[in-house]
Backbone as JSON Lines, residues from 0, in Angstrom:
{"i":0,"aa":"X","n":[0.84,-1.18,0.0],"ca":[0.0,0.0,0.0],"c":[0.89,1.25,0.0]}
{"i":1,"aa":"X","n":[0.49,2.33,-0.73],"ca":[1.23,3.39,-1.05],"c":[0.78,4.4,0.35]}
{"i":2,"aa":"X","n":[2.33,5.32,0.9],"ca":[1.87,5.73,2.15],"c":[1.31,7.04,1.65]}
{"i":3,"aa":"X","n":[0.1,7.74,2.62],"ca":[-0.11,8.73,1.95],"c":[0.36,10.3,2.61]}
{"i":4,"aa":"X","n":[0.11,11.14,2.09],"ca":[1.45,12.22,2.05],"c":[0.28,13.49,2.87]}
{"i":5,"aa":"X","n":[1.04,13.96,4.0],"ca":[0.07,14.85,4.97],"c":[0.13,16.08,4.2]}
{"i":6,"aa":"X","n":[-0.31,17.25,4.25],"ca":[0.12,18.2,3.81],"c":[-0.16,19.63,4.72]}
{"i":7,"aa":"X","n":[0.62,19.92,5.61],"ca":[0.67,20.8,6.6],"c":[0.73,22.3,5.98]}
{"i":8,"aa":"X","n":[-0.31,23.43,6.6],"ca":[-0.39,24.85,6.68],"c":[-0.5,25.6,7.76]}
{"i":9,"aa":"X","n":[-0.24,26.26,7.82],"ca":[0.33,27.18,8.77],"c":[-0.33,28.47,8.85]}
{"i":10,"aa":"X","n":[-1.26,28.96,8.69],"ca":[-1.74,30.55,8.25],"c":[-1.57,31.6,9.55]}
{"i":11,"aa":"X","n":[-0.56,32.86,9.41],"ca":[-0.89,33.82,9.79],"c":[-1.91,35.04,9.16]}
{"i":12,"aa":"X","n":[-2.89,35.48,9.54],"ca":[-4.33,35.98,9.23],"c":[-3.22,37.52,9.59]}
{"i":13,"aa":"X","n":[-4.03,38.78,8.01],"ca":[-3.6,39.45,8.18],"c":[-4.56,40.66,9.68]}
{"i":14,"aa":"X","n":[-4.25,41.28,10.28],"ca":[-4.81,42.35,11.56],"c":[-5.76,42.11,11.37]}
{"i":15,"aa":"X","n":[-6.83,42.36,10.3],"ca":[-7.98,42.5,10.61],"c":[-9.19,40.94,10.86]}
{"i":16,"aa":"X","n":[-8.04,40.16,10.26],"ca":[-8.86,39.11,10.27],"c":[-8.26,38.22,11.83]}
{"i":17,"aa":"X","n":[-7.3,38.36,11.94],"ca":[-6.47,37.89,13.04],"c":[-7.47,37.99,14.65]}
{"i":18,"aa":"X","n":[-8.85,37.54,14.11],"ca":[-10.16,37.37,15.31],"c":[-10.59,36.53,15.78]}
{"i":19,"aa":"X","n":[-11.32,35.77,16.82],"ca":[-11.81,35.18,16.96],"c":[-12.84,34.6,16.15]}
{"i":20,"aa":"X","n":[-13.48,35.57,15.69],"ca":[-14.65,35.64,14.88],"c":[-14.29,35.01,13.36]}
{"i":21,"aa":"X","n":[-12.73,36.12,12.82],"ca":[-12.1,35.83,11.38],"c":[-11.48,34.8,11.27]}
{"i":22,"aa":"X","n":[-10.91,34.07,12.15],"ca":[-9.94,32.67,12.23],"c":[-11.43,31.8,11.93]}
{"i":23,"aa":"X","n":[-12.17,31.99,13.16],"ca":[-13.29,31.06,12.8],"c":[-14.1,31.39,11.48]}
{"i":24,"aa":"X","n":[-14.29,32.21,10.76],"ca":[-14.59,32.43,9.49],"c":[-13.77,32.12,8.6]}
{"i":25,"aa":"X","n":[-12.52,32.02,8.63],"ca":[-11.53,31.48,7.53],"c":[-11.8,29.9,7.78]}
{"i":26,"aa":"X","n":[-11.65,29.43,8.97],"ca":[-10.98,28.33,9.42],"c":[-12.59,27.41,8.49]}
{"i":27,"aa":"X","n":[-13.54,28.0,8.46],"ca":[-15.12,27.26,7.96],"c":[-15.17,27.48,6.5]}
{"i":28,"aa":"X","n":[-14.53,28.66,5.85],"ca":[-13.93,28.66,3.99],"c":[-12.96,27.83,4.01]}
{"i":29,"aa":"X","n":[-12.22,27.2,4.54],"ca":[-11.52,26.05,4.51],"c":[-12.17,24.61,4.52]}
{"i":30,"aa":"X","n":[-12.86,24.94,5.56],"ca":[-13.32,23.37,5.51],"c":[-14.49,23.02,4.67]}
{"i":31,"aa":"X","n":[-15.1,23.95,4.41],"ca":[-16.29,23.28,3.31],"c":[-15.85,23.49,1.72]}
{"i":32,"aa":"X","n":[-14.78,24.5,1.29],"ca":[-13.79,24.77,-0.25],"c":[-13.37,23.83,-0.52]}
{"i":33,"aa":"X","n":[-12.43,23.11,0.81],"ca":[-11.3,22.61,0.05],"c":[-11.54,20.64,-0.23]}
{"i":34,"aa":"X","n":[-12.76,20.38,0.17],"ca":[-13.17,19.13,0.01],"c":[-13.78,19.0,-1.01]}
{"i":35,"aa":"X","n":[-13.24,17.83,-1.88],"ca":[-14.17,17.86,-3.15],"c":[-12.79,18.22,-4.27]}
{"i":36,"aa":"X","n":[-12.05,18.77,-4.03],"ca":[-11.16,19.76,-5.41],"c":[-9.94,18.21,-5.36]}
{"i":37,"aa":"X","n":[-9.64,18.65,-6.96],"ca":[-8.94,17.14,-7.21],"c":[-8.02,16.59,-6.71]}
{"i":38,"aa":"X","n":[-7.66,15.78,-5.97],"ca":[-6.69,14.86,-5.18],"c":[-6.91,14.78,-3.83]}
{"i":39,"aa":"X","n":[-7.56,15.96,-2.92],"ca":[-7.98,15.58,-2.02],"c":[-8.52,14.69,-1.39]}
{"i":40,"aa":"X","n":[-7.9,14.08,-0.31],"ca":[-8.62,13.08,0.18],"c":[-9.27,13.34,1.34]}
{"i":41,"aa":"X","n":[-8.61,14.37,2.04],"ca":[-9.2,15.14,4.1],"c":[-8.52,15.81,3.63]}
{"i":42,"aa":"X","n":[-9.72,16.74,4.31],"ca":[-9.14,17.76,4.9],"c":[-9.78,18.29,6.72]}
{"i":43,"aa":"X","n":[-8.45,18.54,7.32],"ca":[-8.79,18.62,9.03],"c":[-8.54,20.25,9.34]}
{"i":44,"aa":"X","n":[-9.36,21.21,9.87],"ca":[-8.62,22.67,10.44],"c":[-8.67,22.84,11.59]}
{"i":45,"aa":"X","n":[-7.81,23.4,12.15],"ca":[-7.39,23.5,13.54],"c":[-7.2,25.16,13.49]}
{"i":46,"aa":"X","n":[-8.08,25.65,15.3],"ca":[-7.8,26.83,15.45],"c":[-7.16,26.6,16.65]}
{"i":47,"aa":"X","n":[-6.25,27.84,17.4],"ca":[-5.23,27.51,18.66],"c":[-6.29,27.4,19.97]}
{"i":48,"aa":"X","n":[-5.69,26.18,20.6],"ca":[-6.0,25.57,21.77],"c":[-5.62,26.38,22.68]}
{"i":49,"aa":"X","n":[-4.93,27.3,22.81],"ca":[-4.15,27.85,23.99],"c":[-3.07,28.97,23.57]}
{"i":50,"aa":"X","n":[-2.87,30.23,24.64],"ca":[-2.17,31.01,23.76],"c":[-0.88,30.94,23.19]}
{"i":51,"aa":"X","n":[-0.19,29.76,23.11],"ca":[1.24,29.51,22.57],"c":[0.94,28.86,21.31]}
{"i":52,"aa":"X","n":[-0.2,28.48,21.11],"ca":[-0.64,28.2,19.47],"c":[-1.2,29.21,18.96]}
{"i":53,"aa":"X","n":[-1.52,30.33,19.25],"ca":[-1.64,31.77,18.65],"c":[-0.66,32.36,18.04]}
{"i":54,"aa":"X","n":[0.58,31.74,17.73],"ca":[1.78,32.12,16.88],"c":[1.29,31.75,15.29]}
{"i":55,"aa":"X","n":[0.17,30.75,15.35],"ca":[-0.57,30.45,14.06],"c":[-1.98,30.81,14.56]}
{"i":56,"aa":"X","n":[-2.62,31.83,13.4],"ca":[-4.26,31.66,13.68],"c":[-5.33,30.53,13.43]}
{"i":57,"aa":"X","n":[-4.32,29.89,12.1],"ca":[-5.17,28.52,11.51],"c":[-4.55,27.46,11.23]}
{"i":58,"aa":"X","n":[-4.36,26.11,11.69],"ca":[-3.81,25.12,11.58],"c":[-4.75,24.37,9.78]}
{"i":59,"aa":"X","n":[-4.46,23.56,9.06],"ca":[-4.74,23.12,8.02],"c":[-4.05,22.05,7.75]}
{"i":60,"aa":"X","n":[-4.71,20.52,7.73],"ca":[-4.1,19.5,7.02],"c":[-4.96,18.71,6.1]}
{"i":61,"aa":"X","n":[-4.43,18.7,4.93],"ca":[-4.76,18.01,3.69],"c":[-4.18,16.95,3.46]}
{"i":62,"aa":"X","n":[-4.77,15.82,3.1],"ca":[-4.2,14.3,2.96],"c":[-4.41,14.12,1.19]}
{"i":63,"aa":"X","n":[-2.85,13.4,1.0],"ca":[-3.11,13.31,-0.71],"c":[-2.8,11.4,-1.25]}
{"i":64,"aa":"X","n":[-3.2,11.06,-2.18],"ca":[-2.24,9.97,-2.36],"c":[-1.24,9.91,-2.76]}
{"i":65,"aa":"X","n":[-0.33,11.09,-3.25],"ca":[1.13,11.13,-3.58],"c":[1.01,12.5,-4.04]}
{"i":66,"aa":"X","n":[2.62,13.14,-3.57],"ca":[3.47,14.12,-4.34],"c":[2.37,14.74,-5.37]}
{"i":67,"aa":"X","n":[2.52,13.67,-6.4],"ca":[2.24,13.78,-7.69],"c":[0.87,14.71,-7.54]}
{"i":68,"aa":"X","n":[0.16,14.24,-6.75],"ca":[-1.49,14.54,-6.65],"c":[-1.6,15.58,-6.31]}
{"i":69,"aa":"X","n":[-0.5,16.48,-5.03],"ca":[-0.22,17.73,-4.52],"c":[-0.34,18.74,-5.99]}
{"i":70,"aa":"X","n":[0.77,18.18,-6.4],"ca":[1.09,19.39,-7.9],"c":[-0.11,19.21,-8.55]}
{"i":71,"aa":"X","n":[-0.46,18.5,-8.89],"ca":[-2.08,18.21,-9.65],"c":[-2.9,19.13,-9.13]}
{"i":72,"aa":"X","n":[-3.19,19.15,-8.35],"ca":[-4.05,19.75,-6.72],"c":[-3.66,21.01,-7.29]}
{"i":73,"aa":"X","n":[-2.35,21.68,-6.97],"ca":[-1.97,22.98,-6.69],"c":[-2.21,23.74,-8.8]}
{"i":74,"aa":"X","n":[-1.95,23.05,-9.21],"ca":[-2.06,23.33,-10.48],"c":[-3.54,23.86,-10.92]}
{"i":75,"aa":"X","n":[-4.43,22.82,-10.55],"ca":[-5.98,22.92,-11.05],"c":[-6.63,23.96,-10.96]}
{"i":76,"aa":"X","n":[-7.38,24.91,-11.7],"ca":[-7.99,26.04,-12.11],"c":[-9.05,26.34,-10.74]}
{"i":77,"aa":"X","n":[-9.43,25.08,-10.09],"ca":[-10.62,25.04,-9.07],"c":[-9.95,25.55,-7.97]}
{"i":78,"aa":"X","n":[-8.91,25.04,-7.88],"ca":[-7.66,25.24,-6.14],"c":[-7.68,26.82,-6.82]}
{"i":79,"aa":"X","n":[-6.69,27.28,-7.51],"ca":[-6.18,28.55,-7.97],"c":[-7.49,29.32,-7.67]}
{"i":80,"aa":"X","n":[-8.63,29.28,-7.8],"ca":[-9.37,30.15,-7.78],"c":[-10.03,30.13,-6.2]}
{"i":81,"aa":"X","n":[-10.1,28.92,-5.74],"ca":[-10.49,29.47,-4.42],"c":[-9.27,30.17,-3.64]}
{"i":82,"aa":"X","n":[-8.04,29.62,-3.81],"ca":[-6.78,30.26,-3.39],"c":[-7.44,31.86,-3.56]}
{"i":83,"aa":"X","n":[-7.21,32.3,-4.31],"ca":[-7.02,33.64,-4.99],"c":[-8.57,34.47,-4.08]}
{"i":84,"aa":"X","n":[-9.45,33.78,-4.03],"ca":[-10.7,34.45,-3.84],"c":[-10.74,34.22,-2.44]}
{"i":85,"aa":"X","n":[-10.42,33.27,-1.59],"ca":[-10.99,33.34,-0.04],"c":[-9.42,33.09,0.97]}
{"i":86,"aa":"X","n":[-8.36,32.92,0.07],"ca":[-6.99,32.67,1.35],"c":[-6.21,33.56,1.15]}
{"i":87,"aa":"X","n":[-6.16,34.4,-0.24],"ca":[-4.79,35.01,-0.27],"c":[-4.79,36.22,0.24]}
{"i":88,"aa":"X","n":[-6.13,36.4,-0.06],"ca":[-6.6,38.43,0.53],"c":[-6.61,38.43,1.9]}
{"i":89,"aa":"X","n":[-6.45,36.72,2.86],"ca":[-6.45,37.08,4.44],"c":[-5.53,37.0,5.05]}
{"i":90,"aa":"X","n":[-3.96,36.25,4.04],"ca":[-3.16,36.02,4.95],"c":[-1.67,37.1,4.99]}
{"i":91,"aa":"X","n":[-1.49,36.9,5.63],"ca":[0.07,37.7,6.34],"c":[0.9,36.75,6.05]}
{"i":92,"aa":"X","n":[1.39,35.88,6.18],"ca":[2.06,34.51,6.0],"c":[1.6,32.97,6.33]}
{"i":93,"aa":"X","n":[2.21,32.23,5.3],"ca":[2.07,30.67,5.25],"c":[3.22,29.79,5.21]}
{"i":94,"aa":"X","n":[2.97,28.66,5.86],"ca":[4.32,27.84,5.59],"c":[3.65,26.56,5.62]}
{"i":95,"aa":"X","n":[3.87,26.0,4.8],"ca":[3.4,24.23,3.9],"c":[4.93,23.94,4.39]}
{"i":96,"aa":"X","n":[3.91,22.31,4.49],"ca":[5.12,21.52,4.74],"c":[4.39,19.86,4.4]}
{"i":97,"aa":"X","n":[4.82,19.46,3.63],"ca":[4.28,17.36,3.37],"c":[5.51,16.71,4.08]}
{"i":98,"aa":"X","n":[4.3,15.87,4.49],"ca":[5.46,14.94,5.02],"c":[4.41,13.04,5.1]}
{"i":99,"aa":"X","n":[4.79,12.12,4.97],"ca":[4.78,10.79,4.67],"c":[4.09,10.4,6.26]}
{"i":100,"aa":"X","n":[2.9,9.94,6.02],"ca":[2.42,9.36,7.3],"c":[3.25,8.11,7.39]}
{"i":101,"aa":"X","n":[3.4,7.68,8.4],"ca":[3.64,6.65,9.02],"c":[2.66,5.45,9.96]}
{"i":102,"aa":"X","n":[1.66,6.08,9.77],"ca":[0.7,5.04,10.75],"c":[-0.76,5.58,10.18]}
């Protein structure tokens, strides 16, 4: 069985969205967008538990069946446009990171 590949985000929300209210409004355009668009398999969002996870406003993990499916994913006209229309105008910074489940 082929292992499948996590795909970790990181979002800092720019001031104005950086809310209780806006994390939880981003964090819900995440979870109902990004299911469904090609290669996806899960998607999980996480807002901070406590204030030392407030260094991120929105946690984000996407599950793929390979690499390959990521670039597929990131390529497709459907991703690009929700990108562009509901994540890019909120964030301050992002950091992706895949990495190979193990269990």
């Amino acid at each position: 069985m082929k292992p499948m590949i996590e795909r970790h985000h990181y979002f800092k929300l720019k001031e104005e969205f950086a809310t209780t209210g806006g994390r939880q409004e981003f964090a819900e355009k995440l979870a109902t967008g990004l299911p469904g668009l090609p290669g996806v398999e899960n998607v999980v969002v996480g807002l901070p538990a406590d204030d030392d996870a407030l260094v991120w406003d929105v946690a984000l993990r996407m599950d793929f069946a390979s690499l390959e499916a990521i670039e597929a994913y990131r390529a497709d006209p459907s991703h690009r446009a929700f990108v562009d229309a509901e994540v890019a105008p909120k964030i301050e910074i992002k950091k992706i990171w895949n990495f190979i489940r193990q269990s």
